[in-house]
C-alpha positions as CSV (number, residue, x, y, z in Angstrom):
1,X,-96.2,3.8,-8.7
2,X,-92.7,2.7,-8.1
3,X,-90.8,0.5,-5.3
4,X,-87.5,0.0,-4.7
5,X,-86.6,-3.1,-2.8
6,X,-83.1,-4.6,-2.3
7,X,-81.4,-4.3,-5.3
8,X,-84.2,-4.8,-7.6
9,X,-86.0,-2.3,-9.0
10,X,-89.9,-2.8,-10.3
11,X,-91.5,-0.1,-12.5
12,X,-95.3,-0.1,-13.6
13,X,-97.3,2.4,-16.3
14,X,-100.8,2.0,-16.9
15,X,-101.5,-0.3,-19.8
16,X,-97.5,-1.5,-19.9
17,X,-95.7,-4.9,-18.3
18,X,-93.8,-5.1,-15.5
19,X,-89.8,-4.4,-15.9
20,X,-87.4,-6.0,-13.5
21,X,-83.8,-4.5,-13.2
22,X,-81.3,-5.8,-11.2
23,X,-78.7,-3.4,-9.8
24,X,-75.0,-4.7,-9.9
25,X,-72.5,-3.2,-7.9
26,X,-69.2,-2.8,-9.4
27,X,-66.0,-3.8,-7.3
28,X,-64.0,-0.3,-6.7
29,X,-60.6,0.0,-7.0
30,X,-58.9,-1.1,-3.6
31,X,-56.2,1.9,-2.6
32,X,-54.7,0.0,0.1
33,X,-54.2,-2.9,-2.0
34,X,-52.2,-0.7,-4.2
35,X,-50.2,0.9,-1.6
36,X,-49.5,-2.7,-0.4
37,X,-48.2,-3.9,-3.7
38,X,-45.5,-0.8,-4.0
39,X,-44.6,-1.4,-0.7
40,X,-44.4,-4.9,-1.2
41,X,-42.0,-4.3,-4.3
42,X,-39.8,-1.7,-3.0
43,X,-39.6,-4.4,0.2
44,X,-38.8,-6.9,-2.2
45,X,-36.0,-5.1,-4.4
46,X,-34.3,-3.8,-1.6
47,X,-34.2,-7.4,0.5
48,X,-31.6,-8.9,-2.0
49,X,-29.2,-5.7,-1.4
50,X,-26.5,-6.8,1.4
51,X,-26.6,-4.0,4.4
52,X,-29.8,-1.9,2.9
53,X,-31.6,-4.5,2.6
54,X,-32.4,-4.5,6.4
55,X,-34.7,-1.9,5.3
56,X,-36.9,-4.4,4.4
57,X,-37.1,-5.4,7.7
58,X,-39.4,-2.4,8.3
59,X,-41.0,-2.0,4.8
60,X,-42.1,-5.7,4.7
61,X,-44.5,-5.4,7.9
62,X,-46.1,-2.3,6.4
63,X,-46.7,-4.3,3.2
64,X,-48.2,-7.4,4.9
65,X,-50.4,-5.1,7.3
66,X,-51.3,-2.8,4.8
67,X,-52.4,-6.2,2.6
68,X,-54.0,-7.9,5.0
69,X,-56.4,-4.6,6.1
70,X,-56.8,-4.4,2.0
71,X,-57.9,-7.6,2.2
72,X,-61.6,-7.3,4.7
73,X,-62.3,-4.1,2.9
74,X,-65.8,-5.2,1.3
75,X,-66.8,-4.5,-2.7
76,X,-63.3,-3.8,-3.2
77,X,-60.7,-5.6,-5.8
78,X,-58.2,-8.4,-4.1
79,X,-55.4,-8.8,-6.5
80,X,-53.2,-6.4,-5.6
81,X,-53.8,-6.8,-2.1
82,X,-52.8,-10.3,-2.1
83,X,-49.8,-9.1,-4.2
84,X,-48.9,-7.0,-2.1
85,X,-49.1,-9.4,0.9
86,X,-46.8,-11.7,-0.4
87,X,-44.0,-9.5,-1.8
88,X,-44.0,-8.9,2.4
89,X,-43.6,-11.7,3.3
90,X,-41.0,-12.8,0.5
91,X,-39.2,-9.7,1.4
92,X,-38.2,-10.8,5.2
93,X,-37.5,-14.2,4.1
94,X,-34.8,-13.0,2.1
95,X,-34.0,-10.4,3.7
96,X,-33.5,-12.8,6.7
97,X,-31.2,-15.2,4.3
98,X,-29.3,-12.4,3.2
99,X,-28.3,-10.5,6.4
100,X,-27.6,-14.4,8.1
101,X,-25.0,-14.9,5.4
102,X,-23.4,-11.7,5.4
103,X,-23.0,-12.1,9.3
104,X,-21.3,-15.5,8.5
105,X,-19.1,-13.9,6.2
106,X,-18.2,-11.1,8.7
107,X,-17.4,-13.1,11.2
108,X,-15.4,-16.2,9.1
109,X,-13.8,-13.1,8.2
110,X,-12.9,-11.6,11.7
111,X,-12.1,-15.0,12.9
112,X,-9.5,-15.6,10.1
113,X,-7.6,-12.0,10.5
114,X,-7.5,-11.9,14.7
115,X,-6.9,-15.8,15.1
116,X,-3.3,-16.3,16.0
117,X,-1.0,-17.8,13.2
118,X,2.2,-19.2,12.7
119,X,4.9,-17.4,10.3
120,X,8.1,-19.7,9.6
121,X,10.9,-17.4,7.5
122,X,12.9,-19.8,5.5
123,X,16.1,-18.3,3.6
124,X,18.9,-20.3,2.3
125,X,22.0,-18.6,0.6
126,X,25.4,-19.3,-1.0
127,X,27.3,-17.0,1.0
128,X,26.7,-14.2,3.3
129,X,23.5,-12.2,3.1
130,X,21.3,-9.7,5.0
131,X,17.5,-10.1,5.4
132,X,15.0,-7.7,6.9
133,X,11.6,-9.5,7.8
134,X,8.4,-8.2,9.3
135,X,7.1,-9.1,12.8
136,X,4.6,-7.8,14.8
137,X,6.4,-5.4,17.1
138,X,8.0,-4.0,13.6
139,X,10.5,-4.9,11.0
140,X,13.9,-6.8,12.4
141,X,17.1,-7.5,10.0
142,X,19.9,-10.0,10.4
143,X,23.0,-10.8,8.7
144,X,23.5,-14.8,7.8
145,X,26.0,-17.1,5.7
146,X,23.8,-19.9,5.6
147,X,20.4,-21.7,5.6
148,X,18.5,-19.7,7.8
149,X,14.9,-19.8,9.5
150,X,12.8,-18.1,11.7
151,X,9.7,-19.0,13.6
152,X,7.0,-16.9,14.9
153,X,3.5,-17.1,16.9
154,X,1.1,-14.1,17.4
155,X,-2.3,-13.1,16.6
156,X,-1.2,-9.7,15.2
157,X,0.3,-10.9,12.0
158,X,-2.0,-9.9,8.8
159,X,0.5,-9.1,6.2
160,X,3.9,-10.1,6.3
161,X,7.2,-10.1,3.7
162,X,10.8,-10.5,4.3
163,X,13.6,-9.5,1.8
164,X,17.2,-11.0,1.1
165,X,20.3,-9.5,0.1
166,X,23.3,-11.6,-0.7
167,X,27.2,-10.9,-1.5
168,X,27.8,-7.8,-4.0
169,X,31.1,-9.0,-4.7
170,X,29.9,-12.8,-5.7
171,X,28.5,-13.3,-9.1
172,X,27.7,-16.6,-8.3
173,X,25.3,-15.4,-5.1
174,X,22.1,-17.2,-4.7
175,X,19.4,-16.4,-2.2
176,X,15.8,-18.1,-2.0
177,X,13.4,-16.5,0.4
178,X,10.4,-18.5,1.4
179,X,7.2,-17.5,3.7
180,X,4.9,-20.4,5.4
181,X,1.8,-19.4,7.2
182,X,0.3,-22.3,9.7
183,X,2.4,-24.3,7.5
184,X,1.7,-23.9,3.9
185,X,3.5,-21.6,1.7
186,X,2.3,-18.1,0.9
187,X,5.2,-17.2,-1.4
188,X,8.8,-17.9,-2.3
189,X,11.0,-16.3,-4.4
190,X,15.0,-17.0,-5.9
191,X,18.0,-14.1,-7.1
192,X,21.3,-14.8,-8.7
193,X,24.4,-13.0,-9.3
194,X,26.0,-9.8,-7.9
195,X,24.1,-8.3,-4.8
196,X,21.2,-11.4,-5.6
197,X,18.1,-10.4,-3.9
198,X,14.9,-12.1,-3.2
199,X,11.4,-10.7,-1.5
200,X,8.8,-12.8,-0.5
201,X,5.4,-11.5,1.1
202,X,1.6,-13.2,1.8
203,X,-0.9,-12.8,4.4
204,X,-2.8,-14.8,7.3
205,X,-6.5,-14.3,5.2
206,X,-5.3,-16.2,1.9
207,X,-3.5,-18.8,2.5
């Protein structure tokens, strides 16, 4: 006679004792909880990447739900459920940092090319010289014999340059050109003797 009750088993021969066996259930291996934790590392990985990482966005969510349903399955292992459900969650938080400073980057960026700027020209010479300088409706020339300078206003300036010329027939000819943007000096440069040049350039984003 045999009877099978719960998890406990009870077995009986004539002329022999009683046995008592308990049945234990093993904990089965949890696929969502596995799914979650690749997820949950492919989320992760890809969060730190500037741009792609606003794929974690969307993988992070699957992670954590994926995780979190892991989680209530019953006789079923937790670790890489809980794994898993982090890794989400880690994966939008930095995700989240990393797309916020890229953004503030951007637009610093942006706001330091299109913000209008202030371009002062300064060329001084020893005798009569030509100079060609950019501006934002093109490139304008001028012929000088002395200290020269030349102010201008505009939100179109990005890069800029100017280049001097002075007197072929002078061996003593010295030019200095000299470029200031919004007041501080984004390049200068000296020539000397016959036909002395001088080219200076810079531009409004590196000042």
């Amino acid at each position: 006679m045999s009877d099978i009750k719960n998890d406990t088993a009870y077995s009986a021969m004539p002329g022999q004792p009683v046995h008592h066996v308990l049945l234990v259930e093993e904990k089965r291996k949890n696929g969502l909880g596995v799914a979650a934790l690749v997820v949950g590392i492919v989320a992760a990985v890809f969060s730190i990447i500037p741009l792609i990482g606003m794929i974690a966005f969307f993988l992070g969510p699957v992670a954590i739900i994926l995780g979190i349903i892991a989680l209530f399955l019953k006789n079923r292992k937790k670790g890489m459920a809980i794994t898993g459900f982090i890794l989400g969650v880690v994966s939008l938080i930095v995700a989240g940092m990393v797309t916020a400073g890229v953004s503030a980057a951007a637009k610093s960026i942006d706001e330091s090319i299109n913000a209008e700027h202030t371009v002062d020209y300064v060329v001084t010479t020893s005798g009569p010289a030509h100079i060609s300088y950019w501006t934002p409706g093109g490139t304008s020339t001028e012929d000088i014999t002395a200290e020269w300078k030349k102010s201008i206003t505009s939100k179109e300036f990005n890069i800029t340059s100017i280049y001097v010329t002075g007197n072929y027939s002078d061996a003593s000819a010295a030019v200095t050109c000299e470029i200031l943007i919004d007041g501080k000096s984004a390049g200068k440069n000296t020539g000397n003797g016959k036909g002395a040049h001088a080219s200076c350039s810079g531009n409004t984003w590196q000042k």
